[in-house]
Jmol script that loads the backbone (N, CA, C; Angstrom):
load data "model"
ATOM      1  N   UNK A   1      49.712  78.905  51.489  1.00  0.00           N
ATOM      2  CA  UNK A   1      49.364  77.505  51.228  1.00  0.00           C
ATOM      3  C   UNK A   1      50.508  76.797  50.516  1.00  0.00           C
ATOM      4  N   UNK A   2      50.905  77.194  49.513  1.00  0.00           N
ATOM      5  CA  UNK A   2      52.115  76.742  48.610  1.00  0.00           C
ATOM      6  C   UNK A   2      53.247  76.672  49.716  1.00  0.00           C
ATOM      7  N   UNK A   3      53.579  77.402  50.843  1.00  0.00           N
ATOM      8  CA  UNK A   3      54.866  77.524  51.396  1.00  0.00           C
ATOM      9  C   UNK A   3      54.639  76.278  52.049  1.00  0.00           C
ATOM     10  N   UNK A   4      53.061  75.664  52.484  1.00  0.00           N
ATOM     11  CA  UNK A   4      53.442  74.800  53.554  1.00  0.00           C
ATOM     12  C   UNK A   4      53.371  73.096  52.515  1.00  0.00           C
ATOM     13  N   UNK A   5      53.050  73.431  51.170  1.00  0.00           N
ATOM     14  CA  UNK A   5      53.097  72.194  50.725  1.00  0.00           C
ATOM     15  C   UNK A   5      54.794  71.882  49.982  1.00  0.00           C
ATOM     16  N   UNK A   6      55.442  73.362  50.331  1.00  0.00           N
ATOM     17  CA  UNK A   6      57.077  73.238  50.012  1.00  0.00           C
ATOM     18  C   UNK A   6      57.414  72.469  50.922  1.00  0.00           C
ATOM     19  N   UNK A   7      56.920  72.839  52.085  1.00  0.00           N
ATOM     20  CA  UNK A   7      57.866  72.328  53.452  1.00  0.00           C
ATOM     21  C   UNK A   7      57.366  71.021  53.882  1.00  0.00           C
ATOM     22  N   UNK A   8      55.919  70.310  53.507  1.00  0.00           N
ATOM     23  CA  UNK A   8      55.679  69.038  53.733  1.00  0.00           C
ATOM     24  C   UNK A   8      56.640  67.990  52.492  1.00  0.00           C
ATOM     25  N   UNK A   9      56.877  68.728  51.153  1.00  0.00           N
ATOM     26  CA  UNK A   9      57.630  68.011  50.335  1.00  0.00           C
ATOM     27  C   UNK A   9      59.382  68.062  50.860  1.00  0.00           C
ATOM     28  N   UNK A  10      59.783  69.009  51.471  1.00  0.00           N
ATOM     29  CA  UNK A  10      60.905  69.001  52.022  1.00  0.00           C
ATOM     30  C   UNK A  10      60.867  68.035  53.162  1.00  0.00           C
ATOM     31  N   UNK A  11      60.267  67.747  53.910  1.00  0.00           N
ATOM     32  CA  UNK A  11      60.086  66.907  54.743  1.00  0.00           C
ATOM     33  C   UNK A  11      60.470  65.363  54.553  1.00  0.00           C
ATOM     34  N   UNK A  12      59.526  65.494  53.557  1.00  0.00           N
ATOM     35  CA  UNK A  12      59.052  64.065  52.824  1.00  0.00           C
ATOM     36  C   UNK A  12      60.602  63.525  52.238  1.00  0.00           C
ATOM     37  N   UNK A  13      61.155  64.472  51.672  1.00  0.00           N
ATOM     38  CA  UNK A  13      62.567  63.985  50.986  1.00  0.00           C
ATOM     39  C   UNK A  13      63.231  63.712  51.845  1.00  0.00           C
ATOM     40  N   UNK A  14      63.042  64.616  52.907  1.00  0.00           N
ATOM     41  CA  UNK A  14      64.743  64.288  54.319  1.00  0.00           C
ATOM     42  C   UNK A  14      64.503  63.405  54.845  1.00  0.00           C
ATOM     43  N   UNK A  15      62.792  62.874  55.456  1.00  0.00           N
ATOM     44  CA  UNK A  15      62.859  61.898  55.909  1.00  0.00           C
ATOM     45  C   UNK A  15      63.151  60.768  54.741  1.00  0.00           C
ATOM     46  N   UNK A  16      62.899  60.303  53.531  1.00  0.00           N
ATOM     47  CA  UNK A  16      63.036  59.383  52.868  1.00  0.00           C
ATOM     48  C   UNK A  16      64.581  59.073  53.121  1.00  0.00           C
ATOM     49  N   UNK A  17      65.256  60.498  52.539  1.00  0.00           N
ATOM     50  CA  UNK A  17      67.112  60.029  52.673  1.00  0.00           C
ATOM     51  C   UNK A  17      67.454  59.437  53.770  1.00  0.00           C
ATOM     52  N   UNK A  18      66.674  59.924  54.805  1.00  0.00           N
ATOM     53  CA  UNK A  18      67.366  59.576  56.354  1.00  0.00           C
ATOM     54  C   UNK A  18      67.067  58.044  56.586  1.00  0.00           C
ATOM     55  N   UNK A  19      65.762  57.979  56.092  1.00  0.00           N
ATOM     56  CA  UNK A  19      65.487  56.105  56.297  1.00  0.00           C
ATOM     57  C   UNK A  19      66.441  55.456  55.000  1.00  0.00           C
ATOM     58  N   UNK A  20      66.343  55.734  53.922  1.00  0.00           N
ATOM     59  CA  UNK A  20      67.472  54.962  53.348  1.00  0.00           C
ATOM     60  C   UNK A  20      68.762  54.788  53.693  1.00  0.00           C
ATOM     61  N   UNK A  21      69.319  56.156  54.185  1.00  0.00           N
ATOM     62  CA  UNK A  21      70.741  55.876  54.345  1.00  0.00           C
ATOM     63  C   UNK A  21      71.188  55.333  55.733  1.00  0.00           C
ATOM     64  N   UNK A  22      69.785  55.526  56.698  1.00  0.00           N
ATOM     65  CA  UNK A  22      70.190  54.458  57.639  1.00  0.00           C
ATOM     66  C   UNK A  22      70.171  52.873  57.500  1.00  0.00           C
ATOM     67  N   UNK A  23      68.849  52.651  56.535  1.00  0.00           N
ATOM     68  CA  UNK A  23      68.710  51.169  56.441  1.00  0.00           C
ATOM     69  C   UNK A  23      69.955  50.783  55.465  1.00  0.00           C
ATOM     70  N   UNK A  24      70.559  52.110  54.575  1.00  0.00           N
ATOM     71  CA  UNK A  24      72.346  51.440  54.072  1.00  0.00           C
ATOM     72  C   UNK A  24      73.319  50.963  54.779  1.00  0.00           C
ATOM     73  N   UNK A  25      73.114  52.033  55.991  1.00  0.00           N
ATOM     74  CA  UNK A  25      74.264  51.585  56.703  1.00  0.00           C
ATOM     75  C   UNK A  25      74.106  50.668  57.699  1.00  0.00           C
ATOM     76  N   UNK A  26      72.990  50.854  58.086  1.00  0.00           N
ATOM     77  CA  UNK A  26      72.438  49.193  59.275  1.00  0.00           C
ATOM     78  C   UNK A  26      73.053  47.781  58.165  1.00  0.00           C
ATOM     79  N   UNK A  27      72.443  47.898  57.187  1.00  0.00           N
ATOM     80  CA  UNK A  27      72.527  46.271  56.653  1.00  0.00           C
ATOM     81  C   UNK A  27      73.223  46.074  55.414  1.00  0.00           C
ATOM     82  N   UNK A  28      74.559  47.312  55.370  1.00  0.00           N
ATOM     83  CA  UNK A  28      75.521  46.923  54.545  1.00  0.00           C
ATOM     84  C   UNK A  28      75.014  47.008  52.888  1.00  0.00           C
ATOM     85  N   UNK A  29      73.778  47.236  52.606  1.00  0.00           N
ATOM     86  CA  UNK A  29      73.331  47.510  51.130  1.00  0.00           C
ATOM     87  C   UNK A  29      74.232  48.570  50.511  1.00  0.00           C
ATOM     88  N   UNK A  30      73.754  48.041  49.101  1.00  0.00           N
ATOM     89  CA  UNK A  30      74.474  49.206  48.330  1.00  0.00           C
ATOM     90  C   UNK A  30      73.996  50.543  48.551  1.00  0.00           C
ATOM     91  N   UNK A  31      74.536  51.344  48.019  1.00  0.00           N
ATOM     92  CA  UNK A  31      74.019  52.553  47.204  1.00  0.00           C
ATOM     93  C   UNK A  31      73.002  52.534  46.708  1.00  0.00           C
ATOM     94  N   UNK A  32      72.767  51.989  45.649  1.00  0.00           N
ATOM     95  CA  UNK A  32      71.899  51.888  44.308  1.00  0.00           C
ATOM     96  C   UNK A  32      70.809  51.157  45.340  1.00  0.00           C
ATOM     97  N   UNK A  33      71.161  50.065  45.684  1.00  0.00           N
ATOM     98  CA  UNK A  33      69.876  49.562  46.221  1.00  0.00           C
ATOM     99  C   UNK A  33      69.274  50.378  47.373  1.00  0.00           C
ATOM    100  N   UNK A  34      69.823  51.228  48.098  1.00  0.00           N
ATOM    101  CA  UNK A  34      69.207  51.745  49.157  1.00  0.00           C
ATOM    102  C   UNK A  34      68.397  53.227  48.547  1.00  0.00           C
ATOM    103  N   UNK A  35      68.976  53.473  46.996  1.00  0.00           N
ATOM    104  CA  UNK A  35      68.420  54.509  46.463  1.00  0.00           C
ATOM    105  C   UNK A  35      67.021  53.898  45.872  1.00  0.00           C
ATOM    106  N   UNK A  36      67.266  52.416  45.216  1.00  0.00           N
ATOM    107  CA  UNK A  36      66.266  52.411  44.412  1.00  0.00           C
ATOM    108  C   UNK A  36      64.632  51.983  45.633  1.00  0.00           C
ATOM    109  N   UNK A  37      65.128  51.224  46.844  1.00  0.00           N
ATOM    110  CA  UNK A  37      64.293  50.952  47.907  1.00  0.00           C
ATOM    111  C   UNK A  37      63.883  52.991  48.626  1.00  0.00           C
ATOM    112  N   UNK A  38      64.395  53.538  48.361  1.00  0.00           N
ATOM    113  CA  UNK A  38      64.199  54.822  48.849  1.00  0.00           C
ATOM    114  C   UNK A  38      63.112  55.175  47.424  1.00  0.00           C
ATOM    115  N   UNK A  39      63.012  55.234  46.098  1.00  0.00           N
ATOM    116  CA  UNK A  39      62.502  55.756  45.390  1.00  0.00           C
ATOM    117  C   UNK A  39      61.230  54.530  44.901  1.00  0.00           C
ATOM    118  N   UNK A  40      61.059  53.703  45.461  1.00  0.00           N
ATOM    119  CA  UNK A  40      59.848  52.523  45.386  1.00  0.00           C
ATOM    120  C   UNK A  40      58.955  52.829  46.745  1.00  0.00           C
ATOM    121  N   UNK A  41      59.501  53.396  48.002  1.00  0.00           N
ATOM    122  CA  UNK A  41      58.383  54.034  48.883  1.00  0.00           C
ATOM    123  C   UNK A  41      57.716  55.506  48.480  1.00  0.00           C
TER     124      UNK A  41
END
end "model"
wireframe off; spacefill off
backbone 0.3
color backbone group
């Protein structure tokens, strides 16, 4: 049970990075802002 709530939280993080750092690089945002819009979803 624990292994699969590792791997839904691993999930959860890669997809978050992957939508932030695409919506960084689509629309030119910062860093900071694409971190802090990544850590407010």
């Amino acid at each position: 049970m624990s292994r699969i709530v590792e791997w839904m939280a691993f999930a959860l993080l890669a997809g978050l990075s992957a939508i932030g750092y695409a919506l960084w690089q689509a629309e030119g945002l910062g860093l900071w802002t694409g971190m802090a819009f990544g850590f407010c979803l």
